[in-house]
Steps between C-alpha positions, in 0.01 A plus 500: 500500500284207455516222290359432194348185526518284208223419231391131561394323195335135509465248218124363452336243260308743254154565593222713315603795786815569364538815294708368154413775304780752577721252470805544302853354428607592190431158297184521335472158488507419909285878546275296240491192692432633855214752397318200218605172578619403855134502659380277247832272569405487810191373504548258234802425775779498181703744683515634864533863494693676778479856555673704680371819710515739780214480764263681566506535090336250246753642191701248372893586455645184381398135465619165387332143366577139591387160371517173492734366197780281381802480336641286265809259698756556256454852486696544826856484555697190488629469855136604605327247280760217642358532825126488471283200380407429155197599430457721166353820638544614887262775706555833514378817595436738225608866588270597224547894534651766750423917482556781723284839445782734314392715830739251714784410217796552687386389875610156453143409504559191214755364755201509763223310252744272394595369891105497553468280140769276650379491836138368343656248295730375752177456716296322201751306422471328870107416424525414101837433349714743327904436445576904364326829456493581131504842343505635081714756485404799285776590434884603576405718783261194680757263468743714659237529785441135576843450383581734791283266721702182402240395240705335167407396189331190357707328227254500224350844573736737672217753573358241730658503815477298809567514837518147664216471857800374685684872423165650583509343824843633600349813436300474803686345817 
């Protein structure tokens, strides 16, 4: 009997080809974003919109955002803050939003865009500065997610959680 082979997806920078309008996750809100707001992001380069899909097919079935952005010092935790130089506010990467069509909930296909979001910053950080990978948490069910991913919470906002670059980069040997 012969194998089924199995689907390959691929994570692209949005471009006008992709299909957006089928696209849904369940949060009106992120379904809201993708199909009104991302292009324009885009091109106005406030956000970098990834998408992900499964070739030869434009549809989109999940995407995330990053950007440029900073945190406040003393928002992080003690032994962290300790160990890094003074300066008020410190680079990050902005994990501005993650989705996955409701057609793949269930396939572990947030794990996958999250390792390609991480991946990406890990390699921007290299070229332009960035000491964590930021993400607002939604809610109790996101922050399990990152929490999952070793992401923890800020002191003054606990829904903003950060993963230092340096635990990104163990990530990927």
């Amino acid at each position: 009997m012969p194998d089924k082979a199995q689907p390959t997806y691929r994570v692209e920078a949005l471009e006008r080809r992709h299909d957006r309008d089928g696209f849904t996750c369940g949060a009106e809100a992120l379904d809201r974003y993708l199909h009104q707001q991302a292009r324009q992001d885009a091109d106005k380069r406030v956000a970098a919109p990834f998408v992900l899909v499964q070739p030869p097919s434009s549809r989109v079935l999940g995407y995330y955002t990053l950007s440029a952005s900073v945190i406040c010092a003393d928002d992080l935790p003690e032994e962290m803050f300790r160990k890094l130089p003074r300066y008020p506010q410190l680079p990050v990467t902005l994990l501005g939003r993650l989705a996955i069509d409701t057609t793949l909930k269930g396939q572990r296909m947030g794990q996958f865009l999250l390792m390609d979001a991480l991946w990406r910053s890990l390699g921007a950080a290299a070229q332009i500065a960035a000491m964590a990978v930021v993400v607002d948490a939604k809610d109790k069910t996101a922050e399990a997610f990152y929490g999952h991913f070793g992401f923890t919470p800020l002191q003054q906002r606990p829904a903003r959680l950060f993963l230092p670059m340096k635990t990104v980069a163990g990530l990927f040997p």
